[in-house]
C-alpha positions in Angstrom: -28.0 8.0 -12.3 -25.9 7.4 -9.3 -22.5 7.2 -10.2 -20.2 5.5 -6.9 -16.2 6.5 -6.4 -15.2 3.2 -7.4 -17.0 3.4 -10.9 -15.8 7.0 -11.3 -12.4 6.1 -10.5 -12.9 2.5 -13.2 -13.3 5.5 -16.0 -10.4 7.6 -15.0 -7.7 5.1 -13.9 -8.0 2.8 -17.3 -5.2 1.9 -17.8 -5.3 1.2 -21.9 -1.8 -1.2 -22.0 -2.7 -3.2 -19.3 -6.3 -4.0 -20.9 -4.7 -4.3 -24.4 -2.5 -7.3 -22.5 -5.5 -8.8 -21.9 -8.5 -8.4 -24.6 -8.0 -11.9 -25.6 -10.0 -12.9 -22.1 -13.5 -11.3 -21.2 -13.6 -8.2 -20.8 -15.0 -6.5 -17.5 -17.6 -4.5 -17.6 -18.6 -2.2 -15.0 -22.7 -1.6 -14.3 -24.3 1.6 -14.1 -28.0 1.4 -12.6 -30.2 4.2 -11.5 -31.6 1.9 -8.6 -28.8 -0.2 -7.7 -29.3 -0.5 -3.9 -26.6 -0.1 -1.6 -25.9 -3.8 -1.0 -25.2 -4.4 -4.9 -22.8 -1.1 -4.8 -20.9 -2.3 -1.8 -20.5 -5.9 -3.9 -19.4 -3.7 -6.6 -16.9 -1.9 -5.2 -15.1 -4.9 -3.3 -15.5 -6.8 -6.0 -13.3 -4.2 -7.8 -10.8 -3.4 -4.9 -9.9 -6.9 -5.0 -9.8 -7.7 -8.7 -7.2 -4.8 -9.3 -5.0 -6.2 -6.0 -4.8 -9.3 -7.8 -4.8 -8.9 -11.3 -1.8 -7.3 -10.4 -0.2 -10.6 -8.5 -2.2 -13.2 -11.1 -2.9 -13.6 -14.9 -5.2 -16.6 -15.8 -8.3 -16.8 -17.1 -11.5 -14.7 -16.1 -12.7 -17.5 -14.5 -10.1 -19.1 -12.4 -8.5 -15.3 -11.6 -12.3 -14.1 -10.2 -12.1 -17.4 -7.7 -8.8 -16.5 -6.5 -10.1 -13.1 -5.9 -12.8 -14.1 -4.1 -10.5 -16.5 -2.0 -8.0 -14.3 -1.3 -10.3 -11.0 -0.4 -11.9 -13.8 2.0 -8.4 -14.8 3.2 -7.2 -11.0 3.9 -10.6 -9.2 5.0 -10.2 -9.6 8.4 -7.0 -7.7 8.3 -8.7 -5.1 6.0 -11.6 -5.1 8.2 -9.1 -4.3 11.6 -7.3 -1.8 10.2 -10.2 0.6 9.3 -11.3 -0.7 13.3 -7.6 0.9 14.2 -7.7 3.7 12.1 -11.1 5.1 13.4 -9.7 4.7 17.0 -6.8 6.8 15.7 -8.7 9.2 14.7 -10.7 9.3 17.8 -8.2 9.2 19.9 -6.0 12.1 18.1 -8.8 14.6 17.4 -11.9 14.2 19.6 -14.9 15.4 19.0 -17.8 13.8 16.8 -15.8 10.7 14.8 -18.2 8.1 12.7 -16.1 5.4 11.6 -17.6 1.9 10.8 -17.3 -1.4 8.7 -20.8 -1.1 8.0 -22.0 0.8 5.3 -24.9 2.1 6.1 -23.4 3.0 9.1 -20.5 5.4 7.9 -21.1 8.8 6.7 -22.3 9.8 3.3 -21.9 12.7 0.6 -23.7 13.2 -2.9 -23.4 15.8 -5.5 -26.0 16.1 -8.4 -24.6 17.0 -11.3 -27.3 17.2 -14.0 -28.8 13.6 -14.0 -25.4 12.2 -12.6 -25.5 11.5 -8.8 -21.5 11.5 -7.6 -21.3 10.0 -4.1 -18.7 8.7 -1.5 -19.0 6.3 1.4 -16.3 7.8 4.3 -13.6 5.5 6.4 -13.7 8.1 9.0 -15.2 11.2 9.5 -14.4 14.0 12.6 -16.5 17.1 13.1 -15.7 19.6 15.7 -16.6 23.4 16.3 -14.5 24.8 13.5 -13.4 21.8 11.0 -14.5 19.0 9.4 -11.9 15.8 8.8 -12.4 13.7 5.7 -10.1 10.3 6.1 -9.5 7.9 3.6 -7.6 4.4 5.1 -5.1 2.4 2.7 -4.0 -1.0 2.9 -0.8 0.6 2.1 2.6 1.6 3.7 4.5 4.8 4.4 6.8 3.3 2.9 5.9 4.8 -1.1 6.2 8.0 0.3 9.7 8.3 2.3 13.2 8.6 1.3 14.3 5.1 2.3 11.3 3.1 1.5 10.4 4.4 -2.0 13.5 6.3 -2.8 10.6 9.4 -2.9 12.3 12.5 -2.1 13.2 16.3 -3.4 17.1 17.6 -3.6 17.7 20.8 -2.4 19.8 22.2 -6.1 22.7 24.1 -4.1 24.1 21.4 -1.9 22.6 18.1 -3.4 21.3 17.2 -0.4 18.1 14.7 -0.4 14.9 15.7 1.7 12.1 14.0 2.8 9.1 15.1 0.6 7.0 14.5 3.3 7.4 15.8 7.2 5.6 15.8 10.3 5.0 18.3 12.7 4.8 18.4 16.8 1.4 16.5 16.3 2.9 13.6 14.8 0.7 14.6 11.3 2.7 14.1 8.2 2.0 17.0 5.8 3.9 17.8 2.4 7.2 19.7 3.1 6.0 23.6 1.8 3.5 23.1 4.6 5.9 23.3 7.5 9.2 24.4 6.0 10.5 27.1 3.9 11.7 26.1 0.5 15.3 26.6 -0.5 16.3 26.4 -4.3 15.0 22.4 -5.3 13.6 20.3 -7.5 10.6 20.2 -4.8 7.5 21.1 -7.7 9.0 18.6 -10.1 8.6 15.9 -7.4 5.3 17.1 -6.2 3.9 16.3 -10.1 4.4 12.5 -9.5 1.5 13.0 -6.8 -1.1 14.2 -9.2 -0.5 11.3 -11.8 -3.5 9.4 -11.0 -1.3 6.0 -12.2 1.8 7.0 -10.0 2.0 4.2 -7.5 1.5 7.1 -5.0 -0.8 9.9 -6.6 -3.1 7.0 -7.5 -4.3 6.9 -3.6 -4.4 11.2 -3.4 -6.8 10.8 -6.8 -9.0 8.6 -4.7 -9.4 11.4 -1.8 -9.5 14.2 -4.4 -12.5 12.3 -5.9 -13.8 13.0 -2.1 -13.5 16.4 -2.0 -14.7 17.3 -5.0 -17.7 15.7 -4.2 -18.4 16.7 -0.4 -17.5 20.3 -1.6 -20.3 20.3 -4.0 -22.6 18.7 -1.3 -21.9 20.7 1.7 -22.4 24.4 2.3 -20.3 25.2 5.8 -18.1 27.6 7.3 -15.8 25.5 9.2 -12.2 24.0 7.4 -12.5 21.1 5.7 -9.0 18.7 6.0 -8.4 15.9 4.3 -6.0 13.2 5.8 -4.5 9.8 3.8 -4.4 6.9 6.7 -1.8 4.3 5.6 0.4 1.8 7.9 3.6 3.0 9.2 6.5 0.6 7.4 8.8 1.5 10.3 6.4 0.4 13.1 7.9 -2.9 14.8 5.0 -5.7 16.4 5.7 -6.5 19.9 4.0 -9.8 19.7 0.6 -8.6 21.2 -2.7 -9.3 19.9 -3.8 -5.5 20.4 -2.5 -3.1 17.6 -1.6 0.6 19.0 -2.3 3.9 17.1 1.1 4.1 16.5 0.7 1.4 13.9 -0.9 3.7 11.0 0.1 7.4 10.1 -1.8 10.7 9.1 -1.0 12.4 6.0 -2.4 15.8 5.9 -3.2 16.2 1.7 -5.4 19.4 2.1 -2.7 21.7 -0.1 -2.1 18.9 -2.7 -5.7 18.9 -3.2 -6.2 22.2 -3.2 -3.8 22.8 -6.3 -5.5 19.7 -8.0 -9.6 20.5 -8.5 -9.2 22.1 -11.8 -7.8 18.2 -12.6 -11.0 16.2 -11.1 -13.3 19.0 -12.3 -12.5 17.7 -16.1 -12.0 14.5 -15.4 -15.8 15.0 -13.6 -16.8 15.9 -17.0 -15.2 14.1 -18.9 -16.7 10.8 -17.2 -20.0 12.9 -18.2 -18.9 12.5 -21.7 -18.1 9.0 -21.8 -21.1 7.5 -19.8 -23.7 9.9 -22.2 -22.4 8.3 -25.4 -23.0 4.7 -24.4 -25.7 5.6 -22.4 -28.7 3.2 -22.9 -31.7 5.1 -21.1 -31.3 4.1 -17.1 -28.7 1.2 -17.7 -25.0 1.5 -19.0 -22.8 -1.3 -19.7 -19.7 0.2 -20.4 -17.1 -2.4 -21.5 -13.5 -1.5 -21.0 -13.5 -2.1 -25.2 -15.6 1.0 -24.9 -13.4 3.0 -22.7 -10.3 1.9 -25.3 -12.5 3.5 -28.3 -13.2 6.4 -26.0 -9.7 6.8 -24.8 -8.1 5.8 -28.1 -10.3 6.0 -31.3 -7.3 6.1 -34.0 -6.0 3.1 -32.7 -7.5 -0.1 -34.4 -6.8 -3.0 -32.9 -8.4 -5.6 -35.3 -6.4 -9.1 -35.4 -4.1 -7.8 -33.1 -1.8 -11.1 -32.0 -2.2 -12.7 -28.7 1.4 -14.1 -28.7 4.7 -11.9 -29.9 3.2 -8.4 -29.5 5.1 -5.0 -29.1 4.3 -5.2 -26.1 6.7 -8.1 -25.1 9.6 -5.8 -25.8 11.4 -5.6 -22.6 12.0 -2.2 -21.0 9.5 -0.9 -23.3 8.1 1.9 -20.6 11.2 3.7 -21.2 9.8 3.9 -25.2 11.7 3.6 -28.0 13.9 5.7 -30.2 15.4 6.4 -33.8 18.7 7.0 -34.8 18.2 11.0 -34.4 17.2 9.9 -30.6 13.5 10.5 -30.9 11.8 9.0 -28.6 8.7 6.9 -29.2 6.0 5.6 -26.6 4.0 1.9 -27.2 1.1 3.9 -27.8 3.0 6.3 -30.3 3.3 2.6 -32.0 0.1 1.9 -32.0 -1.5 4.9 -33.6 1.8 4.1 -36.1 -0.1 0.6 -36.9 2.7 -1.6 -35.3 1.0 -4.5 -34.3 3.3 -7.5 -34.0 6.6 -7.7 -32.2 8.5 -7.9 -35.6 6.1 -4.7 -37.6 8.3 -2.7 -35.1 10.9 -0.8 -37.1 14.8 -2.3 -36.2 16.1 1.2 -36.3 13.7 1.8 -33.1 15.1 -0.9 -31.3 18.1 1.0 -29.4 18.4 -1.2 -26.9 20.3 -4.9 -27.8 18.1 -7.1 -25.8 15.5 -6.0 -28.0 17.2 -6.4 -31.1 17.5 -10.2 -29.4 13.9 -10.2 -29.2 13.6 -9.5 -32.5 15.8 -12.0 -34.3 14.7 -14.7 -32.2 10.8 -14.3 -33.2 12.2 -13.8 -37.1 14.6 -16.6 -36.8 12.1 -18.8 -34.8 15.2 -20.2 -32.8 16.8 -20.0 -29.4 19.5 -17.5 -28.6 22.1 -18.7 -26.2 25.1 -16.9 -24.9 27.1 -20.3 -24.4 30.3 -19.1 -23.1 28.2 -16.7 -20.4 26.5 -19.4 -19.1 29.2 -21.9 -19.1 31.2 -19.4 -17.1 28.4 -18.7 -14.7 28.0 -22.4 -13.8 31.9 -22.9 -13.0 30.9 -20.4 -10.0 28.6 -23.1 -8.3 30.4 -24.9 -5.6 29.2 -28.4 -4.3 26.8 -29.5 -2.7 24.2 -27.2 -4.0 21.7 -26.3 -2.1 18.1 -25.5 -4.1 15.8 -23.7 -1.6 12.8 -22.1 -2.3 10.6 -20.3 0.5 6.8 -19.9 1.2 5.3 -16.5 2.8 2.3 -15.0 4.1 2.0 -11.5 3.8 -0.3 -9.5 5.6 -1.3 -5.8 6.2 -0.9 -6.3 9.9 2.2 -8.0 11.3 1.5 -11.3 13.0 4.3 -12.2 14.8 7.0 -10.1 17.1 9.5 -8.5 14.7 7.5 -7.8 12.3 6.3 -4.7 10.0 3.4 -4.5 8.0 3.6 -6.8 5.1 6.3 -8.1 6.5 6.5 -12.2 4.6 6.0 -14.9 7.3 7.8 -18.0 6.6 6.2 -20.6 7.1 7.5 -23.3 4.7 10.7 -24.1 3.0 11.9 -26.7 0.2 15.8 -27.8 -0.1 16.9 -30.3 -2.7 20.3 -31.1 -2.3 22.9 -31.8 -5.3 26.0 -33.3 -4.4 27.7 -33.1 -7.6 26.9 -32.0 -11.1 23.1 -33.4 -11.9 22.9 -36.0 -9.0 20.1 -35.4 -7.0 16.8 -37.8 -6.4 13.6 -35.9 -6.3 12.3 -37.4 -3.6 15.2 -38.9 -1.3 17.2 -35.8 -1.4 14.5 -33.4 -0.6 13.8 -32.2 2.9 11.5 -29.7 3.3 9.5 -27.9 6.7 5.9 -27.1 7.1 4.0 -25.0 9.8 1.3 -27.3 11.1 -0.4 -24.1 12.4 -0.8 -20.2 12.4 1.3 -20.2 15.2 4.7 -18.2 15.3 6.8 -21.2 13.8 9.6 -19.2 11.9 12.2 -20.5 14.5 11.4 -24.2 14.5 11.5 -23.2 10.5 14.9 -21.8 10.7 16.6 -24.1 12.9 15.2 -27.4 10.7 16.8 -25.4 8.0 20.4 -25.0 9.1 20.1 -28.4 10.1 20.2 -28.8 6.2 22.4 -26.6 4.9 25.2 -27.2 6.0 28.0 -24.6 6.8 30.3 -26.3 4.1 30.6 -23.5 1.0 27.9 -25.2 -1.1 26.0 -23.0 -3.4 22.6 -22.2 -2.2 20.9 -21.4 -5.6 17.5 -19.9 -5.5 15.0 -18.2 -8.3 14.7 -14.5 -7.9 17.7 -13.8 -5.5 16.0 -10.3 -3.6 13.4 -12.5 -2.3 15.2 -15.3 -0.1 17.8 -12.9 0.6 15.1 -10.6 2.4 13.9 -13.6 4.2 17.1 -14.7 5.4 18.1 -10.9 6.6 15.0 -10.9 8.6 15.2 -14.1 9.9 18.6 -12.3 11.0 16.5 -9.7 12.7 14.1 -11.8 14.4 16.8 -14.5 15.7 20.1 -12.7 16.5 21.3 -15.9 18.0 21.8 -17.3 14.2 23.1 -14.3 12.9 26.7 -15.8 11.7 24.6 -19.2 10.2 22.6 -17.1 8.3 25.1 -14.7 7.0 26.8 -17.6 6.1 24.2 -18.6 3.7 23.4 -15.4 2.2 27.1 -14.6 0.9 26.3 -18.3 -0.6 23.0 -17.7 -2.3 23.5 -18.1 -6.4 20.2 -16.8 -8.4 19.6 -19.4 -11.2 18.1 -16.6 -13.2 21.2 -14.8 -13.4 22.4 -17.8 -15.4 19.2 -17.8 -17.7 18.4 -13.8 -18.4 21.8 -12.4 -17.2 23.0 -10.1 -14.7 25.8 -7.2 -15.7 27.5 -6.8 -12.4 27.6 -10.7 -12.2 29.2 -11.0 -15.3 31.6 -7.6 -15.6 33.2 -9.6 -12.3 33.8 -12.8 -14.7 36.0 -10.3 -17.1 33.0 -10.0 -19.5 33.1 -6.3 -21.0 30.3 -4.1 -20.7 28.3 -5.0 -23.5 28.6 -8.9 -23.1 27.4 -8.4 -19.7 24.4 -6.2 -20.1 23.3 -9.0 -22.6 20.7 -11.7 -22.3 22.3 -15.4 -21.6 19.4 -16.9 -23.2 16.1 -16.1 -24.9 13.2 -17.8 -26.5 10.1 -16.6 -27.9 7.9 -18.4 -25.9 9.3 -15.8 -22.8 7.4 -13.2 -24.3 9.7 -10.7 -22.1 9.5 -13.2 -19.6 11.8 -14.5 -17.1 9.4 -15.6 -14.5 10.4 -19.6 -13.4 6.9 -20.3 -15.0 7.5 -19.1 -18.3 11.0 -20.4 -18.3 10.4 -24.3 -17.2 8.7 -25.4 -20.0 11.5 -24.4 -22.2 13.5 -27.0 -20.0 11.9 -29.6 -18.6 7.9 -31.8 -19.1 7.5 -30.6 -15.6 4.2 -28.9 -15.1 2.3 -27.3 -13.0 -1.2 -28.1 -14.1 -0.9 -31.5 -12.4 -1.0 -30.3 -8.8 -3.7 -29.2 -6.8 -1.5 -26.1 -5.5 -0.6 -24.7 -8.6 1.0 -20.8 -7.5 2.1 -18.9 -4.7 -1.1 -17.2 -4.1 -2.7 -20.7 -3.7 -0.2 -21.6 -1.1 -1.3 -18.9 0.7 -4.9 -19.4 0.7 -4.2 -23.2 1.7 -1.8 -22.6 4.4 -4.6 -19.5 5.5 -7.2 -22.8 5.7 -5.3 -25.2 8.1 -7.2 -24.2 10.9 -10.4 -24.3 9.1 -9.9 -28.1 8.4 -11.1 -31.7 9.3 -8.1 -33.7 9.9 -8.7 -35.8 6.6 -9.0 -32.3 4.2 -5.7 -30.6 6.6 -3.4 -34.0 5.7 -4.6 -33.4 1.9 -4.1 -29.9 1.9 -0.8 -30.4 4.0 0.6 -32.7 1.3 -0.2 -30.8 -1.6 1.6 -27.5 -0.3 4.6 -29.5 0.5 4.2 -31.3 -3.3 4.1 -27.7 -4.7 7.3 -26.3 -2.7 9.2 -29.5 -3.7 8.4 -28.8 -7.2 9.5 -25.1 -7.1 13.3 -26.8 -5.9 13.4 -29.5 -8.4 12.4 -27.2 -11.3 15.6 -25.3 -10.1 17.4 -28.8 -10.6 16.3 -29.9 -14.0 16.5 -26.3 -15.5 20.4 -25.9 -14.1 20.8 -30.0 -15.3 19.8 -28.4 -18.8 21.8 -25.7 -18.9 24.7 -27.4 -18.5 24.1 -29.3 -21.8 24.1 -26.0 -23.7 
């Protein structure tokens, strides 16, 4: 039975809460087949790849969430597709000798281990073979950036002097390699850190699991001599695009994980087995369908999950990955819940609930009524000065930088909304909207930026938005980029308001009002519909008939597919496609309006 990395690694990374979220939909099932050819595997495996990126960004039903995967794998392939291109040239260029890199399968190079009746095998980004070692590479659609001091806040602290190091350094080669590699260790917390890289659900160790799948197999396969390496390829976050259409080397980075993966085999050797286990008890002859309900049993047989609610769950306690604890401070974990019997938000003991939002939670699904901290968010309005500006951005995010300026993932602009309110609740939906639209996939961000300060005016207004980090990121970029309009633009971001602040609260916000430290850390306002919630499309409902539904772009993920299709378009589909991304960013700033319109009636 041949058993592929991504099917190993469906079995080993199953993740039990995130299913349990979700058993009200269909549930996935992943295919075993003796003689699946290579074509099906490959459909398999992308198919996968692409449903974890998004389930990630989307939740909707099985249906409509496996179109928008298929849309927006389509929509990003050719960046997936260049950066393997770029990353075997790397290796090429860095290493010589015999490299096989290709975006082919049958093409790249190929490992199998038999194990019994179990066939574990690996398709390779990159391969390099020269007289004494053999380089395994493994590319990532990923960034440096989750494993460096500034971009992840990943580090270790030398214990004598407090001082932060980088976990990871590189040496004269440019090859980034785990600290203990290159440098003596002083007194640190260095092996503490080091365990969050062999949590196969760490948002870093999740990649080294993927290689250490790799090497347990090729090691089982091949009987050689020379050294076998093994080398993460990601994107470097702190490489700058110079506006050319040709991507150097010098956009992607080497991490050298032979030691971590060393110290980890006893870990994929029972995890080896233990997908053995699981595969053999629902085996069915040659074909397996192994549901992810079967991999829950597996996982967790004492837990039994029969009528559990689809609406008011434990699991829409907020802050609940920190667990829970009693009034002797022991500390409980959802799952420790579970196995307890604690289905429903409100079976959850009120002595656990040490947290007050919780306790908010709680006596809002009991009391089936609002909670409202009046005076909080009467006090948070008197802060909005007039006009008020509601803006809301578009982005496109890609791997690969597009424009000059840019970093990988770096969010393109390439549409704004602004509704203007010139005094409390006076705004028209249409006449007082003005919004901007790239035509194209041209670099547009200036003719963006300059229509925008042409509507906000330098005149103290607030410009409130939903989710403040975003368009303040945007705006400091945009600072980046155009120098010229530095003072404009740090004009408007010592303006920006975030709307949410006024709905779910924000503790430094409020502390400033004279609020004391309690009060502050406090929700404003909670309903039960949030469900833990705050996200604008959970909380418009609540305060306006406004819906989504009606439009044909209905989320920010199908903005980005439509705007991706402009050049793909007859001029009669572009205007309708144009119209309905500018109906869907107008809608984002007018949902602002009528929730803050609400509030103030509260």
């Amino acid at each position: 039975m041949k058993i592929s990395k991504t099917q190993f690694l469906n079995i080993m990374k199953f993740d039990y809460l995130k299913w349990l979220k979700s058993i009200q939909e269909d549930e996935v099932i992943i295919e075993f087949n003796k003689d699946l050819k290579i074509e099906e595997l490959i459909k398999l495996e992308n198919n996968q790849k692409s449903k974890a990126f998004m389930e990630s960004l989307y939740n909707d039903d099985e249906e409509e969430l496996n179109n928008k995967i298929d849309l927006k794998l389509e929509m990003l392939m050719p960046y997936y597709q260049e950066l393997e291109m770029i990353s075997g040239r790397a290796i090429k260029d860095k290493f010589g000798g015999d490299v096989i890199y290709s975006l082919e399968t049958y093409n790249q190079k190929r490992f199998n281990y038999k194990n019994h009746e179990f066939d574990f095998y690996c398709f390779l980004d990159g391969y390099q073979e020269d007289e004494d070692t053999i380089r395994i590479f493994e590319t990532k659609a990923t960034t440096s950036s989750k494993f460096s001091l500034k971009g992840n806040n990943f580090f270790f602290t030398t214990l004598d002097d407090k001082v932060k190091h980088e976990f990871f350094i590189k040496d004269k080669e440019d090859i980034y390699f785990p600290y203990e590699d290159i440098k003596k260790l002083k007194n640190s917390d260095y092996f503490k850190n080091e365990k969050k890289l062999f949590n196969k659900f760490d948002d870093r160790g999740h990649y080294i699991y993927d290689l250490l799948y790799q090497k347990y197999v090729i090691e089982n396969a091949v009987k050689t001599k020379k050294k076998i390496e093994y080398y993460l390829v990601i994107l470097d976050h702190e490489y700058i695009h110079d506006g050319k259409s040709d991507y150097p080397n010098e956009i992607v980075r080497f991490y050298n994980l032979s030691s971590l993966l060393n110290k980890m085999m006893n870990v994929i050797k029972d995890d080896i087995n233990e997908t053995i286990n699981i595969i053999n008890k629902y085996n069915n002859k040659d074909n397996i369908n192994l549901k992810e309900s079967d991999l829950a049993s597996y996982y967790y047989s004492d837990i039994d999950l029969t009528n559990f609610p689809s609406k008011n769950n434990l699991l829409i306690y907020t802050n609940r990955h920190h667990g829970f604890k009693d009034e002797k401070d022991n500390k409980y974990s959802v799952i420790d819940l579970l196995k307890a019997g604690y289905r429903h938000a409100i079976d959850v003991p009120y002595e656990l609930l040490h947290r007050e939002n919780n306790k908010i939670q709680r006596r809002v699904i009991e009391e089936n009524k609002p909670y409202f901290n009046r005076e909080k968010i009467r006090q948070g309005i008197k802060l909005l000065k007039y006009p008020i500006y509601h803006l809301d951005f578009e982005s496109f995010n890609a791997p690969l930088p597009r424009f000059k300026g840019e970093s990988p993932y770096s969010q393109s602009l390439f549409q704004y909304s602004v509704h203007i309110e010139r005094k409390p609740g006076i705004c028209h939906k249409d006449n007082d909207n003005y919004y901007y639209l790239a035509k194209d996939h041209k670099d547009n961000r200036l003719s963006l930026l300059e229509s925008m300060l042409d509507v906000i005016k330098p005149d103290g207004g607030s410009v409130l938005v939903y989710n403040v980090r975003f368009e303040k990121a945007r705006l400091k970029e945009l600072q980046q980029y155009y120098p010229k309009y530095y003072n404009e633009l740090e004009d408007i971001i010592n303006r920006l308001f975030d709307l949410q602040h006024l709905i779910k609260g924000n503790k430094s916000l409020y502390l400033s009002l004279g609020f004391d430290k309690d009060d502050a850390s406090l929700y404003n306002y909670y309903h039960q519909d949030l469900e833990g919630s705050y996200s604008i499309k959970k909380v418009l409902p609540l305060f306006s008939k406004l819906s989504y539904d009606t439009l044909d772009v209905k989320d920010g993920i199908e903005a980005m597919i439509t705007y991706h299709s402009f050049p793909l378009l007859d001029e009669k589909a572009f205007n309708k496609e144009y119209q309905a991304l500018i109906e869907y960013c107008k809608q984002d700033t007018w949902a602002m309006f009528e929730i803050l319109n609400k509030l103030r009636e509260i």
